[in-house]
BALOBA-1460 file (C-alpha; in Angstrom, 3 decimals):
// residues 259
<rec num="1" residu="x" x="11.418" y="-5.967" z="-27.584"/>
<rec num="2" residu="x" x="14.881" y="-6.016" z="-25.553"/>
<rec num="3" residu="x" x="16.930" y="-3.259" z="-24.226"/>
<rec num="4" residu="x" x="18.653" y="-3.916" z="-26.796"/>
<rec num="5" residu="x" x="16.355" y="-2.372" z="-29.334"/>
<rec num="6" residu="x" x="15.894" y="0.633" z="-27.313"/>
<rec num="7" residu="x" x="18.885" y="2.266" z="-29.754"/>
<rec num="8" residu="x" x="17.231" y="1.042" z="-33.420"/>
<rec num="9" residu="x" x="14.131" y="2.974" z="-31.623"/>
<rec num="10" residu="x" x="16.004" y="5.860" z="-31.327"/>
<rec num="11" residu="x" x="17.491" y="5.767" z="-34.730"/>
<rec num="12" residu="x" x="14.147" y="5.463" z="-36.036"/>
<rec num="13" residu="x" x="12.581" y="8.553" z="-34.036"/>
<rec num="14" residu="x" x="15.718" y="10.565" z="-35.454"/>
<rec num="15" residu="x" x="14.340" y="9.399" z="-39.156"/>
<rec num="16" residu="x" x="11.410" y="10.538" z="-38.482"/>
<rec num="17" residu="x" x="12.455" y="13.544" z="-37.101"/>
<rec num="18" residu="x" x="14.745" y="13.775" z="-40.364"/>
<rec num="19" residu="x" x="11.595" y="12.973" z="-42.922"/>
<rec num="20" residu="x" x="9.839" y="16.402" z="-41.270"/>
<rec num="21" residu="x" x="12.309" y="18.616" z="-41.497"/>
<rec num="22" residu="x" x="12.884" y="17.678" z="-45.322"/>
<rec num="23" residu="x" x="9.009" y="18.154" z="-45.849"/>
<rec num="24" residu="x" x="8.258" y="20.864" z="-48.366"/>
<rec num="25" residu="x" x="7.722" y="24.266" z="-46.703"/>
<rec num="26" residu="x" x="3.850" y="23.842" z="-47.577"/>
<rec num="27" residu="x" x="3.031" y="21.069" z="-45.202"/>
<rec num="28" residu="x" x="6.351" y="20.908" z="-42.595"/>
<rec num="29" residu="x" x="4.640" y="21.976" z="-39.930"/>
<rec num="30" residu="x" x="2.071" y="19.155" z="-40.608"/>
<rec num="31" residu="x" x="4.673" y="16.587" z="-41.457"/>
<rec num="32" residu="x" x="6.580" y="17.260" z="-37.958"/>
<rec num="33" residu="x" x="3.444" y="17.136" z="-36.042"/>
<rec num="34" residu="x" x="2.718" y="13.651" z="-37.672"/>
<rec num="35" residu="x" x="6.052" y="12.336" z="-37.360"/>
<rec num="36" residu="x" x="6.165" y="13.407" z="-33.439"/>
<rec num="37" residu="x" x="2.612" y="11.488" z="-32.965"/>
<rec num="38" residu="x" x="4.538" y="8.508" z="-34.325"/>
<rec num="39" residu="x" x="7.181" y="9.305" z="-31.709"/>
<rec num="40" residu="x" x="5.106" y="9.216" z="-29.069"/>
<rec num="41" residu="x" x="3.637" y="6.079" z="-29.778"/>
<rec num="42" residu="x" x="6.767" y="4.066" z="-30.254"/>
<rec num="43" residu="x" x="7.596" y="3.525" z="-26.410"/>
<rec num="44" residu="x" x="3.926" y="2.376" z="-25.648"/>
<rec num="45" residu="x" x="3.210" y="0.561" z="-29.005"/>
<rec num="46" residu="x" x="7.247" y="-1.176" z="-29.085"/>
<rec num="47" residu="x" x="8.493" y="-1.536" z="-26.064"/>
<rec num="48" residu="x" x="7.408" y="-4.237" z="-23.945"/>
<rec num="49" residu="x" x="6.318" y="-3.881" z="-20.553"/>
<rec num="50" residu="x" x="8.986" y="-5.860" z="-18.713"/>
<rec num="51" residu="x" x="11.606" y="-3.622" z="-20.420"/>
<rec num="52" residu="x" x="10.163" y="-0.805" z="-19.259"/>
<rec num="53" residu="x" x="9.879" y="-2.010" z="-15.941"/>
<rec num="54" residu="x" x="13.531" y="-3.100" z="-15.897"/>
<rec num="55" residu="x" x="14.920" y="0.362" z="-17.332"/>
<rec num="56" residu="x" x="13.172" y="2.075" z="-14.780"/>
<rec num="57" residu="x" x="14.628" y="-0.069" z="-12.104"/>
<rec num="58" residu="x" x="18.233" y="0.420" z="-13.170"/>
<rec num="59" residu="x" x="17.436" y="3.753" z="-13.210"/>
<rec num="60" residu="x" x="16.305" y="3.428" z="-9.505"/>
<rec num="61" residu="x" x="19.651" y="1.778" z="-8.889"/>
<rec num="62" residu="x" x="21.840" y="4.403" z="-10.117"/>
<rec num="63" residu="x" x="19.527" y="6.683" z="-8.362"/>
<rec num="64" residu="x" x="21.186" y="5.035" z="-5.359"/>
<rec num="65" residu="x" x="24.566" y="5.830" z="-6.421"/>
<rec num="66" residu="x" x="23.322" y="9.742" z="-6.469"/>
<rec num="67" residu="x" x="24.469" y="10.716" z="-2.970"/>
<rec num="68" residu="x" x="21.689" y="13.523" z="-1.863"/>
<rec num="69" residu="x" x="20.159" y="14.026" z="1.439"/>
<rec num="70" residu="x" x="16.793" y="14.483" z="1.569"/>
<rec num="71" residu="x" x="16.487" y="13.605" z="5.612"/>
<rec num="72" residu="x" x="15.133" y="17.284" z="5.816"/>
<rec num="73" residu="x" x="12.134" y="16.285" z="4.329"/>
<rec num="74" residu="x" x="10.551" y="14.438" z="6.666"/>
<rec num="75" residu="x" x="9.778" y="16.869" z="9.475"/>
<rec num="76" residu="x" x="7.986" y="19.574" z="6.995"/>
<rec num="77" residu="x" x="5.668" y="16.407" z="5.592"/>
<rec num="78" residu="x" x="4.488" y="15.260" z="8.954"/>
<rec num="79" residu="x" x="3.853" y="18.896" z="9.330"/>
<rec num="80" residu="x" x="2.336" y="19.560" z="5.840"/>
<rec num="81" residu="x" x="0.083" y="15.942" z="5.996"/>
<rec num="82" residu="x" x="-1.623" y="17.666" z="8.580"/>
<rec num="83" residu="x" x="-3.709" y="19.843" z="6.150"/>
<rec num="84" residu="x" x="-4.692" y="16.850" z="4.011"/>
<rec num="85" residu="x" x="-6.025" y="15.097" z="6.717"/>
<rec num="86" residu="x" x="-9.760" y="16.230" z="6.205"/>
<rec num="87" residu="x" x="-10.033" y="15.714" z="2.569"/>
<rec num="88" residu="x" x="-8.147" y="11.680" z="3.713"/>
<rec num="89" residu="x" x="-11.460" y="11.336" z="5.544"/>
<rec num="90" residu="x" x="-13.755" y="12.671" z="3.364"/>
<rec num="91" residu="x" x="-12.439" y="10.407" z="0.653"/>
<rec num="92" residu="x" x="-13.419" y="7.396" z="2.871"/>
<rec num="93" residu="x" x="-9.625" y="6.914" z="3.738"/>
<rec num="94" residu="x" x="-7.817" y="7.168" z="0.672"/>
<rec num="95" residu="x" x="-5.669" y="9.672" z="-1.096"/>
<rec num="96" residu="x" x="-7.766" y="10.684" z="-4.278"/>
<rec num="97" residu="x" x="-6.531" y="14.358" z="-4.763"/>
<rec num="98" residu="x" x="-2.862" y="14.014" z="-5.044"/>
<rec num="99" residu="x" x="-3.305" y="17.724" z="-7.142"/>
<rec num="100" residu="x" x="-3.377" y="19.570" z="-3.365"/>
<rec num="101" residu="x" x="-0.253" y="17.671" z="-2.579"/>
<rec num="102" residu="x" x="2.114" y="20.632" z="-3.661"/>
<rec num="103" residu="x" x="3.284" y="20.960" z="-0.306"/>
<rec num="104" residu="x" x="5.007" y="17.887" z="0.219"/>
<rec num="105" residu="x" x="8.669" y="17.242" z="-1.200"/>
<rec num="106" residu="x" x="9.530" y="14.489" z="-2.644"/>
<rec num="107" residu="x" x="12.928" y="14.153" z="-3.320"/>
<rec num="108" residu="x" x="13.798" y="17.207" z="-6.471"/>
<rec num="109" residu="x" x="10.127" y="17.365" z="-6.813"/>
<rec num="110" residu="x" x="6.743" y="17.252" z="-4.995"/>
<rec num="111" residu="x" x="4.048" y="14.526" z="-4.292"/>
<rec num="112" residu="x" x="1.910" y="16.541" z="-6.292"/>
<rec num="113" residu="x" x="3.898" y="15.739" z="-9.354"/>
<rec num="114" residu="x" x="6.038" y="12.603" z="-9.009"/>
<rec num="115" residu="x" x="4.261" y="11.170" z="-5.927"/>
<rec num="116" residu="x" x="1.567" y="8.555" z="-7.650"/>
<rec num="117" residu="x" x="3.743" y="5.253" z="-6.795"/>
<rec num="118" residu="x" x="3.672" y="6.241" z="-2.773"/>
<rec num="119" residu="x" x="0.039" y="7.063" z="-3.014"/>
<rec num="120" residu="x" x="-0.795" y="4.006" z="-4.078"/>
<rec num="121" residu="x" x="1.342" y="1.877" z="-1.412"/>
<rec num="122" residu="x" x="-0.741" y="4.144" z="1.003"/>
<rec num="123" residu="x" x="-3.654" y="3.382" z="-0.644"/>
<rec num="124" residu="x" x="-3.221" y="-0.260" z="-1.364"/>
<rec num="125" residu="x" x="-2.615" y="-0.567" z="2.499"/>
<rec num="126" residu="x" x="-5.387" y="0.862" z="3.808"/>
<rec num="127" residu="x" x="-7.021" y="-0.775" z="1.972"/>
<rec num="128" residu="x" x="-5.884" y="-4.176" z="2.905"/>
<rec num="129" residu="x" x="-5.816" y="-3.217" z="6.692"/>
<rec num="130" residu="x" x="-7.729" y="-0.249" z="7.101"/>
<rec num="131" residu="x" x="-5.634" y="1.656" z="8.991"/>
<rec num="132" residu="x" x="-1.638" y="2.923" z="7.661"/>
<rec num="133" residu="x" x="0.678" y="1.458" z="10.300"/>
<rec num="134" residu="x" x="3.554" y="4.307" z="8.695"/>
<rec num="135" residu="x" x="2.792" y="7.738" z="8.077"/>
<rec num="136" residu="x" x="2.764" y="8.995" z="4.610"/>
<rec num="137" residu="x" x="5.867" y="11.498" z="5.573"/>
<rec num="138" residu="x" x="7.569" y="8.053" z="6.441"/>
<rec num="139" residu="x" x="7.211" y="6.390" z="3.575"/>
<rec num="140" residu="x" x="8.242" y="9.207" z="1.190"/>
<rec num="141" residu="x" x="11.240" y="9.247" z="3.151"/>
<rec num="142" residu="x" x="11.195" y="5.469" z="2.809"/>
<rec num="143" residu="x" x="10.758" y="5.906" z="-1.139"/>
<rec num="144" residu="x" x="13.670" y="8.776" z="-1.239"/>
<rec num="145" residu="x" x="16.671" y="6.018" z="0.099"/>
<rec num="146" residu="x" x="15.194" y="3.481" z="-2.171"/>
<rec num="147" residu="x" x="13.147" y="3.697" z="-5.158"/>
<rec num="148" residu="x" x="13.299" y="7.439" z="-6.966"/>
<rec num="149" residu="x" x="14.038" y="7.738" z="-10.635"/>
<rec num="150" residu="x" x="15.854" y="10.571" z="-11.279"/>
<rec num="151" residu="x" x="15.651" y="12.212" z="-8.176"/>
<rec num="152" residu="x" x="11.974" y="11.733" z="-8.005"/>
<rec num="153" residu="x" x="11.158" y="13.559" z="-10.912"/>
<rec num="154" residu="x" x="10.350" y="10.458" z="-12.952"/>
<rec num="155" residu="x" x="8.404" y="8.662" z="-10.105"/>
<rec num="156" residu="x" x="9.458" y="5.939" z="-8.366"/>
<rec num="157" residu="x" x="10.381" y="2.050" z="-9.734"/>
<rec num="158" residu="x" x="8.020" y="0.101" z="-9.864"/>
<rec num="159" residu="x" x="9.892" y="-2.492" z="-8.866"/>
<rec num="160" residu="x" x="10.350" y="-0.411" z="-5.035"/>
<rec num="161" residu="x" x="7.172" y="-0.247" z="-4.828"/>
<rec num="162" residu="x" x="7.136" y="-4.178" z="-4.704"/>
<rec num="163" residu="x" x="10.089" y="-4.754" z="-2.640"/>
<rec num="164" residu="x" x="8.783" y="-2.120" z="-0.354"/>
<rec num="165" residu="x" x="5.666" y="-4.258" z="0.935"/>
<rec num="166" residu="x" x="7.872" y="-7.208" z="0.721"/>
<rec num="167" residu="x" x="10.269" y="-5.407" z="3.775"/>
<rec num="168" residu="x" x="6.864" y="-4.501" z="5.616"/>
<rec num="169" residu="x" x="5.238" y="-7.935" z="5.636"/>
<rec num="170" residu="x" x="3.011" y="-8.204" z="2.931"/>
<rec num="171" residu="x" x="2.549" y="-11.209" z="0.744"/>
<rec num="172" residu="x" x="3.408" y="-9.572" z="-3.350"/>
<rec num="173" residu="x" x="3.330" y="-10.687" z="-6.650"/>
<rec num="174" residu="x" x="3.963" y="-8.762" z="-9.893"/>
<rec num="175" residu="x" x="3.165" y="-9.206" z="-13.607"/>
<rec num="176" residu="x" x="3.983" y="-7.448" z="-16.598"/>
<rec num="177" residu="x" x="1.600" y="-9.742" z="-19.323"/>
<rec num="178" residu="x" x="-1.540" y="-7.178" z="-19.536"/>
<rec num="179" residu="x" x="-3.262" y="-10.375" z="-20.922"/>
<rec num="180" residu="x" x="-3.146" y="-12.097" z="-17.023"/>
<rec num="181" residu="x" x="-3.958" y="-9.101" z="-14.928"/>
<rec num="182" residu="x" x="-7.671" y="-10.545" z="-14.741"/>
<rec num="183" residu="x" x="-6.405" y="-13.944" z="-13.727"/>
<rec num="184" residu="x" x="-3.660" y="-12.416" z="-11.490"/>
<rec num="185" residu="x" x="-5.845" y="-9.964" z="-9.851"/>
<rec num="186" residu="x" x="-7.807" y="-12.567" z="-8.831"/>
<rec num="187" residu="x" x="-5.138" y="-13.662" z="-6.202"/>
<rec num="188" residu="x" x="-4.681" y="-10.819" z="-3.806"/>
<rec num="189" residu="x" x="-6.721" y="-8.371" z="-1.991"/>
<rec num="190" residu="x" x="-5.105" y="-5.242" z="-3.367"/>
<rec num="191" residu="x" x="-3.566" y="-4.356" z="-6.299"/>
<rec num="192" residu="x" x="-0.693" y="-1.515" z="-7.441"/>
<rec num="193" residu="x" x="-1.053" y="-0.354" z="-11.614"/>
<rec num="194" residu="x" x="1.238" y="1.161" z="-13.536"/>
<rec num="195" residu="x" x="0.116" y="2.378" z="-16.751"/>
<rec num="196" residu="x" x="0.266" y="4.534" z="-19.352"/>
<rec num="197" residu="x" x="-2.158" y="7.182" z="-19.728"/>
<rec num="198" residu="x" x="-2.643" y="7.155" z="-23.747"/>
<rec num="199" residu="x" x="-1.517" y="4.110" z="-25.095"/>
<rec num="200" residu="x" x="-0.831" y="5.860" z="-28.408"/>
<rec num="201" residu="x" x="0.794" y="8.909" z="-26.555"/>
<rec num="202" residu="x" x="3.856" y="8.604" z="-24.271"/>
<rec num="203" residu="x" x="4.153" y="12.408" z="-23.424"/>
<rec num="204" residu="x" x="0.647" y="12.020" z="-21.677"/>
<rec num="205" residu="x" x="3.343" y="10.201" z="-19.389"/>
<rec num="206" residu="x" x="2.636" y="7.365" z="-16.879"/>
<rec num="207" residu="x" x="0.365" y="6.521" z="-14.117"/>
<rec num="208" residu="x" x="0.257" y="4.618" z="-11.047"/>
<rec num="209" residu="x" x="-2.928" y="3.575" z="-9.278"/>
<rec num="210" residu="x" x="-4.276" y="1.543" z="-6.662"/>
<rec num="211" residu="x" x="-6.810" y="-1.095" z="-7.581"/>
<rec num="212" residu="x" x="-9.431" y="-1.663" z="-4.299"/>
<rec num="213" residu="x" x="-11.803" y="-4.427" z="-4.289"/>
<rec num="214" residu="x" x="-15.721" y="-4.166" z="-2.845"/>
<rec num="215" residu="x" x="-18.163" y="-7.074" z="-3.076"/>
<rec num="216" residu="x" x="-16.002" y="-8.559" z="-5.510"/>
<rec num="217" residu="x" x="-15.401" y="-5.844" z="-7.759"/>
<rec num="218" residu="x" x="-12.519" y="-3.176" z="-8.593"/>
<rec num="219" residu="x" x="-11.727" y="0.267" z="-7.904"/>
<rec num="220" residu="x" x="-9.272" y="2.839" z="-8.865"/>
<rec num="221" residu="x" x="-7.936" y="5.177" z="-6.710"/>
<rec num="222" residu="x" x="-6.835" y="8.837" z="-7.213"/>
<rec num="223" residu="x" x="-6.224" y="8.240" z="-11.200"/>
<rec num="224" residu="x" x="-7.051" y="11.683" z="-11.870"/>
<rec num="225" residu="x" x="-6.074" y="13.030" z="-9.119"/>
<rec num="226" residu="x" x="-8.888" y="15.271" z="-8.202"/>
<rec num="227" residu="x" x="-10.869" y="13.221" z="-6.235"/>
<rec num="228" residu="x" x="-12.807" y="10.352" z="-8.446"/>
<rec num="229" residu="x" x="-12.901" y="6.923" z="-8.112"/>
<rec num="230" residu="x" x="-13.206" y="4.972" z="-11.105"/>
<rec num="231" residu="x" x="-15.326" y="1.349" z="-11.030"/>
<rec num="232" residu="x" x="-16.714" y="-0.549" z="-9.871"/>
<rec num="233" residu="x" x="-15.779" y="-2.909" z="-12.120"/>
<rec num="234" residu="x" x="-16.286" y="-6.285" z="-12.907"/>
<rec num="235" residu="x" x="-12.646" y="-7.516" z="-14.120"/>
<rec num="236" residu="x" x="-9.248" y="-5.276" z="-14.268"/>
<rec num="237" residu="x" x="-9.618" y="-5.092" z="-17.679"/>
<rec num="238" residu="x" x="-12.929" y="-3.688" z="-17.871"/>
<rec num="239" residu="x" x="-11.578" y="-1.207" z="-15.475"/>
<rec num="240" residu="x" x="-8.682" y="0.325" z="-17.717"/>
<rec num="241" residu="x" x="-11.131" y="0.272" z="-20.046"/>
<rec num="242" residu="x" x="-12.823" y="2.657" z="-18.174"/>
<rec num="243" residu="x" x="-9.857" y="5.028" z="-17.488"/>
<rec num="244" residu="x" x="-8.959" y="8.005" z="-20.153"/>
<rec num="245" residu="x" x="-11.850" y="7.230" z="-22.414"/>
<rec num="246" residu="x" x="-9.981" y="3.956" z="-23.107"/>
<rec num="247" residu="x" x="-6.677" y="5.229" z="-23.753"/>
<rec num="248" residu="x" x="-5.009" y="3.370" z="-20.598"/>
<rec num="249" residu="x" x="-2.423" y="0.952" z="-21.620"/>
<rec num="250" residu="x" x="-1.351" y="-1.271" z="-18.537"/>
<rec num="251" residu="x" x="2.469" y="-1.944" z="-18.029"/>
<rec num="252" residu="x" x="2.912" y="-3.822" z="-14.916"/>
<rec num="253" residu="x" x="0.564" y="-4.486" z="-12.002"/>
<rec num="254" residu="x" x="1.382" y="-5.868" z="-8.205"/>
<rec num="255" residu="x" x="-0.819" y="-7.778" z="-6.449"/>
<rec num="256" residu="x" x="-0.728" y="-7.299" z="-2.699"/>
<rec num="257" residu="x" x="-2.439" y="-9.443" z="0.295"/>
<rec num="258" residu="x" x="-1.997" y="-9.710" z="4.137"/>
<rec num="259" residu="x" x="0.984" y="-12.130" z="4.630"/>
């Protein structure tokens, strides 16, 4: 499905928006709740991934446009990362518990909330290198010139995230087919996923993850958020499989090796 589609999706939602509020007063209430669960899935279910990945992008572009100054920033994360630093090395490394990261900005919102994408550049490094050659202040700040939708509140682009380890020397690749991640993943020594959370569900909203490897298997970093690793796992698929009961949907994922 094309961009172009996006507004016959919309017309539809308002149908079925329309067909609950003409339900008789009996079972409305039922009827809405029905026809919003039908909402919800349409994005997921109808929209295919590349689209999404290329309306979030133009979003990041007009983002771009938005002239805000968020240089401030920087100083109070350098300051703030300092409190995270035990729990980094309890957590072999990585950032697992992006929940305690209410006390960095990132852009209109915090890394608690919108700041998945830069966690998993952070992580995907590390993991590559074992050490992060830029602070995690840095790259926020990185993230906030290039690569926020909607002021951070929706994330970050997945497309940034790919053109960011392109600018700092890393060999990339991306895919949207969910059918080749196994294949793909095969290629590089790290991997970025986007997905969604409930593939039936769009407002349990999307999530992005870094995808480790470890004697030849995968796993996921911080995808709850609270400090468990998912995997290992033979195959990426097996791995979503494992995340949400199931639920995960995958919508684009970056492969990412030393150059």
């Amino acid at each position: 499905m094309g961009l172009e589609d996006l507004t016959a999706l919309g017309t539809k939602a308002a149908n079925l928006l329309k067909e609950a509020a003409a339900g008789k007063a009996g079972n409305a209430a039922g009827e809405r709740a029905e026809a919003f669960k039908k909402i919800c899935a349409l994005i997921p279910n109808r929209i295919d991934n590349a689209t999404v990945v290329n309306v979030l992008d133009l979003m990041r572009k007009q983002q771009k446009l938005v002239k805000k100054d968020f240089a401030a920033h920087q100083a109070k994360n350098e300051e703030a990362f300092k409190k995270h630093e035990a729990a980094l090395a309890k957590n072999k490394g990585f950032v697992e518990d992006q929940n305690s990261y209410t006390d960095m900005a990132y852009g209109d919102a915090t890394m608690q909330y919108s700041g998945c994408e830069i966690f998993a550049t952070y992580n995907a490094i590390y993991s590559i290198t074992g050490k992060v050659n830029m602070s995690l202040a840095k790259m926020i700040a990185e993230y906030e010139k290039d690569g926020m939708v909607l002021s951070g509140k929706f994330g970050t682009a997945p497309k940034a995230i790919k053109d960011f380890l392109d600018k700092y020397g890393f060999k990339t690749g991306m895919t949207t087919e969910e059918a080749d991640f196994d294949s793909f993943g095969k290629k590089f020594q790290s991997l970025i996923l986007t997905m969604y959370n409930d593939k039936d569900d769009i407002s349990k909203e999307v999530h992005t993850v870094n995808i480790s490897k470890e004697g030849g298997k995968y796993l996921a970093h911080n995808v709850y958020c609270n400090g468990k690793v998912v995997g290992p796992e033979a195959s990426v698929k097996a791995l979503i499989g494992k995340i949400n009961g199931g639920k995960a949907k995958g919508i684009s994922l970056i492969g990412v090796s030393k150059a």
